[in-house]
N, C-alpha and C positions, 0 to 999 in steps of 0.2 A: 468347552461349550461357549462362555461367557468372547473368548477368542475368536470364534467363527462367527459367534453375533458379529463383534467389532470390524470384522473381515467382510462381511455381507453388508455392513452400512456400509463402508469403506467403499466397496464398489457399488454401490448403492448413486452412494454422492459422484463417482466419477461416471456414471450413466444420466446424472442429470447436467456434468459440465460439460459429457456431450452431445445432451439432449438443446443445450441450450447456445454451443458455439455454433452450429450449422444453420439453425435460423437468424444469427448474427449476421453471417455472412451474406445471407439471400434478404436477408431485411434491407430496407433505404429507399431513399428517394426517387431511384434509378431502378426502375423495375426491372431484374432478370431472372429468369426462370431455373429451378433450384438445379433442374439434370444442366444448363448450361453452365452455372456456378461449379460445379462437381465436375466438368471434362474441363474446363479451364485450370481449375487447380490440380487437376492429375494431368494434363497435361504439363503444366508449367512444372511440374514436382519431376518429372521424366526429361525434362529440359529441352522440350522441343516451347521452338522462340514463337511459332504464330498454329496454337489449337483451331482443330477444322472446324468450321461453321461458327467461331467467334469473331465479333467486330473487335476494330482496335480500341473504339471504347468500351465494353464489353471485359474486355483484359486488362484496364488501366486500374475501373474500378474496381473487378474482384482484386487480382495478384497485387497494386501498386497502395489502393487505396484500403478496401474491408479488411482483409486480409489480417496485413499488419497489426490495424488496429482494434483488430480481435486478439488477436496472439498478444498484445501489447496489455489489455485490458485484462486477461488471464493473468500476466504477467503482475501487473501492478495490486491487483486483488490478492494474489499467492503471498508478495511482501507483506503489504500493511496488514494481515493478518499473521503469517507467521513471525511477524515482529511484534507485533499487539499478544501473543503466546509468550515469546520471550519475558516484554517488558512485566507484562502483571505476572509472572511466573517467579522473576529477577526481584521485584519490587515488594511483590505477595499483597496485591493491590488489583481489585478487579475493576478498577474504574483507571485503568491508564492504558493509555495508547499511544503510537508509535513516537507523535508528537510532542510529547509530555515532555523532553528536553530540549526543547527549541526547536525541532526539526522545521516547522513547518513557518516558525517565523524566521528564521536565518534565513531557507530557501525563500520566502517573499522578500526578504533585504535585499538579498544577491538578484534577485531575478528585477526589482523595481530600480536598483541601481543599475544593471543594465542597460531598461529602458529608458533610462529620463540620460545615462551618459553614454552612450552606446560606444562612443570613440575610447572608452577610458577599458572596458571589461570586453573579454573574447564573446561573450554572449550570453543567451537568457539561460539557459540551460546549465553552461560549465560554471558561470557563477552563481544561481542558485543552487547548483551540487556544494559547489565548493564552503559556500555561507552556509548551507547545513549541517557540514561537517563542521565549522568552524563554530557554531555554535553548541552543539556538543562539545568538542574541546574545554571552552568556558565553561559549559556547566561543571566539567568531572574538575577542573582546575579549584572551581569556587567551591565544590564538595570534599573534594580531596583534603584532608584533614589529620597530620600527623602517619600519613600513610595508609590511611581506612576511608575507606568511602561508606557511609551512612546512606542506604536508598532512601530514608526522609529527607535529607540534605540533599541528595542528588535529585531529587523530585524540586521541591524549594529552588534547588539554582537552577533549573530548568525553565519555572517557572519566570524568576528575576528576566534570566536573559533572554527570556520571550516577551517579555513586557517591552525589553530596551531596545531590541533589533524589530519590533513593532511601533517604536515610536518613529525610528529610525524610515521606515514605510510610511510610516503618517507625513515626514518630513518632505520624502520624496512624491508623495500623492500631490503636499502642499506647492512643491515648484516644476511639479509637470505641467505640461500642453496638453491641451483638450486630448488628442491622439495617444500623446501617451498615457495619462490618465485612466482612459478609455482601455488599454493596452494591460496594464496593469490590473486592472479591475478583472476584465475578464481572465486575464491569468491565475489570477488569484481565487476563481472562482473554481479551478478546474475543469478539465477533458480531454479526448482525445486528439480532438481534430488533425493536428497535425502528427499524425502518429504516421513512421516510415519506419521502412527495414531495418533500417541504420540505430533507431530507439529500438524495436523489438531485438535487434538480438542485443545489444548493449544491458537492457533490461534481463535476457534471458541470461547472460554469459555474468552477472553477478545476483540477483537472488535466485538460480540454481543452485549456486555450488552455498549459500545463505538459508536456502528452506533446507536443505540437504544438514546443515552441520545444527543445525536447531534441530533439527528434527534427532537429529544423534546424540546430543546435549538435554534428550525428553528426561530421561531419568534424573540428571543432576537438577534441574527446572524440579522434578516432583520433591528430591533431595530440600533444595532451599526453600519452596514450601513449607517447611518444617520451622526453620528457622534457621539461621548461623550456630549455636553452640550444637543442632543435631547433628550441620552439617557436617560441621572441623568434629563431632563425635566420629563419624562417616570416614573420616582420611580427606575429606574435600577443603578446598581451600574458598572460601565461596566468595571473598573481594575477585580472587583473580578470575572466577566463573563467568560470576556476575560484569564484569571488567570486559570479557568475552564475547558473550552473549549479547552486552546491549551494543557493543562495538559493533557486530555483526548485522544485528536486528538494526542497527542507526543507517549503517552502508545500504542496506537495500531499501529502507523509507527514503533515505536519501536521493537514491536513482530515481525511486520512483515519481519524487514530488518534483525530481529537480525537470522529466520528461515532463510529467501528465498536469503540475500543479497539485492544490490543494484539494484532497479528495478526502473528508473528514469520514469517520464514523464505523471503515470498514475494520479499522483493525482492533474496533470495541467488539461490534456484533460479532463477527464470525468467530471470535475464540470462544462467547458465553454460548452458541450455538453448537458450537463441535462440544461445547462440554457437556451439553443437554444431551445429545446422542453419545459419546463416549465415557462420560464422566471425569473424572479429574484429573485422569492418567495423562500426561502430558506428552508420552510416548504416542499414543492415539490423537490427542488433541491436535498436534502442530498439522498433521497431512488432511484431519479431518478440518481444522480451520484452514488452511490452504486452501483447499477444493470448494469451499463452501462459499471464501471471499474470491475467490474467483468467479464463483456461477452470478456471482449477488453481482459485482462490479458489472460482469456482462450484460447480466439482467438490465440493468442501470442506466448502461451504454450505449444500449440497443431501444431502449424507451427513449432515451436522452435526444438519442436523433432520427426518432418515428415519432413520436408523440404528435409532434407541431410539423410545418413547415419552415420553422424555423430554429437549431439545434440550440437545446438550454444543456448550458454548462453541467458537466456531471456533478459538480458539486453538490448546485442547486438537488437535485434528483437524492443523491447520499443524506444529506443532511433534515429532508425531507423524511425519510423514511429513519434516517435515526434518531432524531430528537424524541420521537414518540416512543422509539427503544430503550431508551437512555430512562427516561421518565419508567418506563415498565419494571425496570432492573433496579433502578431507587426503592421503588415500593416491596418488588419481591426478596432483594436481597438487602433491605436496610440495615439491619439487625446484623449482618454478619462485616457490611463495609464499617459500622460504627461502631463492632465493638457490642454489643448488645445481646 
């Protein structure tokens, strides 16, 4: 019984992501009409190159332009959620998110020294991936300790080396040009704008096979819940799990910030959200927080650039509506983050 509940929410939540990808698509600036939205993509999906009764702008911006950066916005909501499952699953900390070991200031490093050197770095993208990974690295090095990694410690040097590769941006802030400056800022702020084919499947072709092995990994995630001495009671080996997992969960926050930028908040919400509907079971949790930070991102997306005539940064829009979340989850869950 309790099972077909969770199976009826399950598609529950996948009736509202795509209840809410199709008005994505026909929302914008560029007014078109939702049946000529729908023959353009089923044309284009059957690979005839010019659908009857569409103009060539008509085609640019559903298939070239909406398109993309819908599949792209599912995409990066799927990660920073199913990685915001791993990491507080990994940690047993419900106020951590994908960030929490430097992701999102390594990727501002990499992506700010790009712009201020563009001649020295292959681009904004490949080196804010790469500075994310690379910040990871340092953290598990400065945690790593006799062979054990401490998820206090590795939170702690998460922290240090988010501080330093954030100074390190403040440096590069200090000896930009207005333009790049300007450049930076807004990167840093998050979106999609420049969302192409070439990101959504990049995006798709690693947290797929990312939500996929998290999601396979739900039971040892409810396992280390418990703690280390129940796990190694279990047969589990929970450094090398844990070693696993956030490795996996870093790779796809990684793509996703190193595409979209800094996009805060999703992969706090949607895990305490899937928990409120599935409970604690982490088997349920990862596809229910998937689908949830996907609809939320969209939602976001799609306000982000209707709202105004002019498109505000998704960050702005995330951060907006999570602070007040953040603030709700102190009060309701105090007593259980502190120990109380």
């Amino acid at each position: 019984m309790i099972f077909r509940r969770k199976l009826a929410a399950l598609l529950v939540l996948l009736g509202l992501l795509t209840a809410a990808f199709f008005p994505a698509i026909i929302s914008g600036a560029y007014d078109i009409k939702a049946g000529q939205v729908f023959s353009i993509i089923w044309a284009k999906a059957k690979g005839q190159s010019e659908p009857k009764g569409a103009s060539r702008a008509d085609q640019v911006i559903v298939w070239r332009i909406r398109l993309p950066r819908v599949i792209l916005a599912v995409a990066a909501g799927m990660a920073l959620s199913v990685a915001g499952v791993a990491y507080q699953g990994c940690f047993r900390n419900p106020l951590v998110e994908p960030y929490i070991l430097g992701v999102s200031a390594g990727a501002s490093c990499g992506a700010s020294l790009a712009i201020v050197f563009p001649n020295h770095f292959p681009g904004t993208q490949i080196t804010a991936f790469v500075f994310a990974l690379m910040a990871v690295m340092i953290s598990y090095g400065l945690a790593r300790n006799r062979g054990q990694i401490s998820p206090v410690a590795l939170v702690l040097s998460g922290v240090i080396v988010g501080a330093l590769f954030s100074a390190v941006v403040g440096v590069m802030k200090y000896l930009a040009a207005d333009t790049q400056l300007r450049e930076i800022t807004f990167w840093m702020m998050g979106g999609l704008y420049y969302a192409t084919w070439a990101d959504a499947r990049l995006a798709a072709a690693v947290i797929g096979p990312a939500f996929l092995l998290i999601w396979y990994f739900g039971w040892h995630l409810n396992v280390l819940s418990l703690g280390d001495e129940e796990a190694r009671g279990l047969g589990l080996n929970p450094t090398q799990i844990r070693l696993l997992l956030v490795a996996v969960a870093t790779l796809a926050a990684s793509v996703c910030v190193s595409i979209c930028g800094i996009i805060a908040w999703v992969g706090l919400m949607a895990p305490h959200a899937a928990r409120f509907v599935f409970g604690p079971d982490n088997r349920w949790v990862a596809p229910g927080a998937a689908i949830l930070g996907a609809v939320y991102l969209l939602v976001c997306d799609t306000v982000a650039r209707t709202l105004t005539a002019a498109e505000i940064p998704l960050g702005i829009i995330t951060s907006i509506l999570g602070a007040p979340y953040l603030l709700w989850l102190l009060r309701r869950k105090g007593g259980e983050i502190y120990g109380q």
